[in-house]
C-alpha positions in Angstrom: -99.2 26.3 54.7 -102.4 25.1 57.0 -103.2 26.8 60.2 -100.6 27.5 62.4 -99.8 25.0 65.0 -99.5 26.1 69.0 -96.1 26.4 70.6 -96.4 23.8 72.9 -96.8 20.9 69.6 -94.7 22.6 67.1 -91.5 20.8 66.4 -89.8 23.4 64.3 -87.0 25.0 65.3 -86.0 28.5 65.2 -82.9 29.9 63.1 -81.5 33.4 62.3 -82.9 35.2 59.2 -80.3 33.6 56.4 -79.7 30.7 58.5 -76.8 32.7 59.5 -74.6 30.0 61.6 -76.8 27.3 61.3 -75.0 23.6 61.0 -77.6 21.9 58.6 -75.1 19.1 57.6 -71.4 17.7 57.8 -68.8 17.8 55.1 -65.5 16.6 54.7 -64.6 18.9 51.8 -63.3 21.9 53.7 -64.6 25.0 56.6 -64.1 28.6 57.1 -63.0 29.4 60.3 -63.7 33.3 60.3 -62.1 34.8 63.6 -59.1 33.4 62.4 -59.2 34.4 58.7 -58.7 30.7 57.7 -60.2 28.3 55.3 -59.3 25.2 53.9 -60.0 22.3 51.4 -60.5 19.2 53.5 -56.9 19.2 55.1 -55.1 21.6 53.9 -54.7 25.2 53.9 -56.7 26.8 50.2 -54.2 29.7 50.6 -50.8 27.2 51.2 -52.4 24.6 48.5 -53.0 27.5 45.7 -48.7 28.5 46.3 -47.7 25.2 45.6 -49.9 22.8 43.8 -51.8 22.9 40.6 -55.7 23.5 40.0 -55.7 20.0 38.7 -54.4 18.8 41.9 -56.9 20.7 44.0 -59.9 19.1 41.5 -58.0 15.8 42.3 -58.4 16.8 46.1 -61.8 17.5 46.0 -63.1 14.9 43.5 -60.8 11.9 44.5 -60.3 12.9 48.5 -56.7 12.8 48.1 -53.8 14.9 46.6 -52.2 13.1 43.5 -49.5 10.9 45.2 -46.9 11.0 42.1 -47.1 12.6 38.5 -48.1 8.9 37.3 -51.5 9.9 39.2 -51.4 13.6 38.1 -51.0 12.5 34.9 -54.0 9.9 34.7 -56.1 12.6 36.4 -55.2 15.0 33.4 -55.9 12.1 30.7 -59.5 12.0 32.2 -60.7 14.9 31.9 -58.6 16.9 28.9 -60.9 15.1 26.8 -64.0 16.1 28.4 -63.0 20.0 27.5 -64.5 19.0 24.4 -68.3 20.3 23.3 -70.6 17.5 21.7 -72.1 18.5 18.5 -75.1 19.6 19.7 -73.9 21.6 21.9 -71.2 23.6 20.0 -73.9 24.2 16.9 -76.4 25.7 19.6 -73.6 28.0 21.2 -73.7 31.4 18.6 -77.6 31.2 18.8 -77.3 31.0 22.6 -74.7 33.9 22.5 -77.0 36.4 20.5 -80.0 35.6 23.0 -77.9 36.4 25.9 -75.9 39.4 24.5 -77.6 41.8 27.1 -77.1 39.2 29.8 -73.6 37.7 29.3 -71.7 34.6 29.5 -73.0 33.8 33.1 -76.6 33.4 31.4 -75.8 31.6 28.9 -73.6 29.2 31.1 -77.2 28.0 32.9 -79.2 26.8 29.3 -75.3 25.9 27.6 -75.1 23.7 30.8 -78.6 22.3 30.6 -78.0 21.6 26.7 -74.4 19.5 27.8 -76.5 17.4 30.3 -79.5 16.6 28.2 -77.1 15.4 25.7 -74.8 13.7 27.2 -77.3 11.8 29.1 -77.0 13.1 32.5 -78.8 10.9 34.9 -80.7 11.9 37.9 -78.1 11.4 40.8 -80.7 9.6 42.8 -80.1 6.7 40.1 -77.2 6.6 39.6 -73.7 4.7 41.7 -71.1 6.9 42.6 -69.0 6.1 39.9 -71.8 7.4 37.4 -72.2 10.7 40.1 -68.4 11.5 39.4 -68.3 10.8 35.4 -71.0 13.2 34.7 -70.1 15.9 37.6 -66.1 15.8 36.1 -67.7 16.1 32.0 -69.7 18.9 33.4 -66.6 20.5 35.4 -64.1 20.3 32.4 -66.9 22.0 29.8 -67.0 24.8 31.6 -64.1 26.6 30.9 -64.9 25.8 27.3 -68.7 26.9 27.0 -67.7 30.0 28.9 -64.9 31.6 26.5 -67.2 30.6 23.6 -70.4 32.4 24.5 -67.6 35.3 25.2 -66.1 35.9 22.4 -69.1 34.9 20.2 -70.7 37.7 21.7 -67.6 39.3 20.7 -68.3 38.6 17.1 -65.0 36.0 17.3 -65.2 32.6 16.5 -64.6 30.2 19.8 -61.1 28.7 20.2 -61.1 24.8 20.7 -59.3 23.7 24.4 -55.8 22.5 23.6 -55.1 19.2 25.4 -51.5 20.4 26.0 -52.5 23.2 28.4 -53.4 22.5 31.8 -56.7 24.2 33.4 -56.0 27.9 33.7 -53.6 28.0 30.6 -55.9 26.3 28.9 -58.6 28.8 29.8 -57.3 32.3 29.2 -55.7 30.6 25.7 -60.0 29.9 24.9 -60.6 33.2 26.1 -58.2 35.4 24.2 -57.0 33.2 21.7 -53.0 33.1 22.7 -51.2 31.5 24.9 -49.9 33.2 28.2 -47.3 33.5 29.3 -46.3 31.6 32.5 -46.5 34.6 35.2 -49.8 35.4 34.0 -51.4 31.6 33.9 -49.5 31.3 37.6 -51.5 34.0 38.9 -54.6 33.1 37.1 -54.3 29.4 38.2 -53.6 30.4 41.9 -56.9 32.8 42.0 -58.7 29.8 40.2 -57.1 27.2 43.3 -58.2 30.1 46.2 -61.7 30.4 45.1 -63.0 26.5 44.2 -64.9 26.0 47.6 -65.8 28.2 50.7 -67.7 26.9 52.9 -71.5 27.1 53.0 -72.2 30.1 50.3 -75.4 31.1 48.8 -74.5 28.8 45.8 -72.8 26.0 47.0 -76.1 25.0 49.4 -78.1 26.0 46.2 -76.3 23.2 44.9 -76.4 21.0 47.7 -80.3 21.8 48.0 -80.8 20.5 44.1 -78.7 17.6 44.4 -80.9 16.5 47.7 -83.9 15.9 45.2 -82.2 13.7 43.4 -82.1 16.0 40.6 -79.0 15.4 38.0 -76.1 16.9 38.1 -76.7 19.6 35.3 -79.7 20.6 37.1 -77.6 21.4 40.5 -75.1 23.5 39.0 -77.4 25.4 36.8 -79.0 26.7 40.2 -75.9 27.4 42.0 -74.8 29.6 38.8 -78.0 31.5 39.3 -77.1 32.1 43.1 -74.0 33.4 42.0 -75.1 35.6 39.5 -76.7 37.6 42.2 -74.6 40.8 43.0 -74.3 39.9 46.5 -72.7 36.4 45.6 -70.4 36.4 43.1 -71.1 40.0 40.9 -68.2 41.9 43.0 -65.0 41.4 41.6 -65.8 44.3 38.8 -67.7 46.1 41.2 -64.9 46.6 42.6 -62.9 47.7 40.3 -65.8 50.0 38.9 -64.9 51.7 42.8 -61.5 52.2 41.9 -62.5 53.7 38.8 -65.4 55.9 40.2 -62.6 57.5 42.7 -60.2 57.9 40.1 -57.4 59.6 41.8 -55.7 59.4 45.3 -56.8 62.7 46.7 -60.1 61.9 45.9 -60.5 58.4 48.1 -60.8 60.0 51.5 -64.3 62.4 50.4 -65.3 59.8 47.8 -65.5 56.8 51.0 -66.6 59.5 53.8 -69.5 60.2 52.0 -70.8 57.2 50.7 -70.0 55.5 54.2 -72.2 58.2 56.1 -75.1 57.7 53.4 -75.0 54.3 54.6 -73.9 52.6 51.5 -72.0 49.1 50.8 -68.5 49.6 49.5 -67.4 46.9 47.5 -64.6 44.8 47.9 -65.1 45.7 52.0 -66.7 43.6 54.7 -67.7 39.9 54.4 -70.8 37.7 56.0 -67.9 35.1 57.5 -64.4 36.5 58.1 -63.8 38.8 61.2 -60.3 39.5 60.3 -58.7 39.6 57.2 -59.6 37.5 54.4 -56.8 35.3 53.3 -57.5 35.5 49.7 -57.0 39.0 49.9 -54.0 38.8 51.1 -53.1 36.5 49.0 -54.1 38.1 46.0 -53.2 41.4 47.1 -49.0 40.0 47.2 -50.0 38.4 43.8 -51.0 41.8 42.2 -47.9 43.7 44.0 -45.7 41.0 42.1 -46.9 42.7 38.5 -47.1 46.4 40.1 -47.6 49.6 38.4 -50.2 52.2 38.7 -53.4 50.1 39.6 -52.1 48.3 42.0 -50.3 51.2 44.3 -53.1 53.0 43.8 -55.1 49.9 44.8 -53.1 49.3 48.5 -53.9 53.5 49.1 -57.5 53.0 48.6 -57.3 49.6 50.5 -55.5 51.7 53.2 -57.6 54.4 53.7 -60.8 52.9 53.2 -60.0 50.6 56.6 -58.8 53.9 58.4 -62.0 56.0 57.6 -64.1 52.8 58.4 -62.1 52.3 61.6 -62.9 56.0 62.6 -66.9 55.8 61.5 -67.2 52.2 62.7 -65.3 51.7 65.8 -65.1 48.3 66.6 -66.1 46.4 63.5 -63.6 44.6 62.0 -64.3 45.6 57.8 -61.0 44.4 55.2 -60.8 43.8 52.2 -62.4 40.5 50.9 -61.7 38.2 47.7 -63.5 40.7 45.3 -61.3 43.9 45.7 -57.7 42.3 44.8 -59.2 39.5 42.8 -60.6 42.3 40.0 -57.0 44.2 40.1 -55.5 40.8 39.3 -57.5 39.8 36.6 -57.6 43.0 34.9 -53.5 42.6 35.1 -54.1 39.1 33.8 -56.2 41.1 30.4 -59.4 39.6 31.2 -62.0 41.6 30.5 -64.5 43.3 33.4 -67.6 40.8 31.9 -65.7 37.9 32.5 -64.7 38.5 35.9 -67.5 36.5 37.7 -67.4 33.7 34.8 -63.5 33.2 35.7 -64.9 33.0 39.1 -67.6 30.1 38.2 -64.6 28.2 36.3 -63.3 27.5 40.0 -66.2 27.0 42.1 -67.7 25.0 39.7 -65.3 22.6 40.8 -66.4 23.0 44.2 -70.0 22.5 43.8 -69.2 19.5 42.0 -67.7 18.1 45.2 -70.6 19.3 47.1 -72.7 17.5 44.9 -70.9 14.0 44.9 -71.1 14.3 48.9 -75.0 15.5 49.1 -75.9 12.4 46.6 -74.8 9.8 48.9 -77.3 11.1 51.7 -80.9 10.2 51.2 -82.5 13.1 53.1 -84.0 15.8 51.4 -83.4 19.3 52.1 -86.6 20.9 53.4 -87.3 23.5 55.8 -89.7 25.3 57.4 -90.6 28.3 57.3 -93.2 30.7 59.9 -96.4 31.6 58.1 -97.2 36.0 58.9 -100.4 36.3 56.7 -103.7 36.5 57.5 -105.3 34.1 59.5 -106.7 31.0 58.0 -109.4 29.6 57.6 -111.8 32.6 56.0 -114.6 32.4 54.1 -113.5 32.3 50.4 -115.4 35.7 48.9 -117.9 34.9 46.7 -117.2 37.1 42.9 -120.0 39.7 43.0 
């Protein structure tokens, strides 16, 4: 960065570390309004849209800008991209080489260069030359693979052979038939569909501007969702819903929650599942998910609601005034391990949703021209001195 420039010339402007609250753009696709514990895609509630529509409406909602108006529309939505669940060639002869490389690493890995693969040969374009029409063809063929290259780096790491998408199914059947190889039954693909519906898009996150960042350059639009999947690979993104659960697990029994939280709270550590950047209240897709799992019942989930109810009275009594609940990640692990999908394909199952979102993102960052680049205030040492001459 050159010499620093004097306060009185310099036209930068100063934000929070993380950009914390910062407005950097507009969007029409949806907010998170966090004192009130809502969130929404474009009009309508996420939570009210995931009890009564389909995932294929939502990705209608998001792509299109409107629900489907009638099944005639539903149905031409779904004849567009079924097909598209479909691997080329190339791609599905390079998945089991793919899968032994990232075998320490996981499906999520894999995703990012299986992704990069699907662009290249399907001939994704830059976005920056391409019409909106030819934004939205490749962002929906990259959307529908998904699901598909996901369950096959799975089980081929699994040593199982990949199950081709059935056009029959719709999304989140479709997905957990690819991932275990049988079809589920309705209650379970309701659940599954209305945790994929709750988590497509929220607001600013760590991935989605990722995304949005890429997408400014111009960059095509295998290349922006291959960065947002790294963002969410982080643990602080999108690694929690089986962190959570591991809590659940590492506490074990219900006389054991109350020690197990003090002292981990008093050491000053996270305790996942709790707390969330945004909401200052209860997350909705907690609660949502947290009536979903009571629906199924049993062992895990009571013993879920005790820990959920204990943790927020011992935080309560070591941090008055802080508002901490549950957040997406605690239910969303008992659910899906309710559901039979396995711990490592917690955050993949995730990815299947958002990647819709970031799709969105993309499509609406393409049509504006600016580039994304900040600034950033230089703390080294100060320039210009003398390079050292090697002795």
């Amino acid at each position: 960065m050159g010499s620093t420039t004097d306060s009185t010339t310099d036209s930068r402007i100063e934000g929070p570390r993380g950009l914390a609250g910062v407005v950097v753009t507009e969007t029409e696709l949806g907010d998170v309004r966090g004192r009130e514990g809502f969130y929404h895609y474009r009009q309508y509630s996420a939570v009210d849209l995931a009890g009564s529509r389909s995932f294929e409406d939502v990705w209608h909602l998001m792509f299109r800008g409107a629900l489907p108006a009638d099944e005639a529309e539903r149905a031409a939505f779904a004849a567009e991209t079924v097909p598209l669940r479909r691997l080329p060639d190339e791609v599905r002869e390079a998945l089991p080489a793919l899968a032994r490389a990232t075998a320490l690493s996981g499906p999520l890995a894999g995703l990012r260069t299986a992704l990069s693969l699907l662009g290249a040969s399907a001939g994704f374009r830059p976005v920056y030359d391409l019409d909106p029409a030819g934004r939205a063809r490749d962002a929906l063929a990259a959307c529908a693979a998904v699901p598909t290259l996901l369950t096959a780096l799975h089980r081929l790491g699994q040593g199982l052979e990949p199950v081709e998408p059935r056009a029959d199914l719709p999304y989140a059947a479709n997905y957990l038939y690819m991932l275990t190889g049988e079809e589920p039954d309705p209650v379970t693909s309701r659940a599954v569909e209305r945790y994929l519906i709750s988590t497509v898009d929220h607001g600013f996150n760590a991935s989605t501007f990722t995304a949005r960042v890429i997408a400014s350059t111009g960059a095509d639009v295998a290349a922006c969702l291959t960065g947002a999947i790294g963002a969410l690979s982080g643990p602080l993104h999108g690694g929690a819903p089986s962190r959570a659960l591991d809590t659940l697990d590492a506490i074990g029994t219900t006389d054991r929650i109350g020690p197990w939280i003090r002292e981990r709270v008093l050491a000053g550590e996270r305790i996942m599942g709790f707390g969330h950047p945004v909401y200052r209240t209860e997350d909705p897709r907690s609660r949502m998910l947290r009536d979903i799992a009571r629906q199924f019942g049993g062992p895990l989930v009571d013993f879920a609601v005790e820990v959920e109810r204990q943790v927020e009275e011992i935080l309560a009594e070591l941090k008055p005034g802080r508002e901490l609940h549950t957040n997406v990640e605690f239910y969303a692990g008992v659910v899906m391990e309710l559901c039979g999908i396995p711990r490592e394909m917690f955050t993949p199952t995730f990815c299947a949703a958002r990647v819709v979102g970031w799709g969105a993102n993309i499509l609406e960052q393409a049509a504006d021209p600016k580039i994304i680049r900040p600034a950033a205030r230089y703390t080294g040492p100060v320039p210009p001195q003398p390079v050292p001459v090697l002795g």
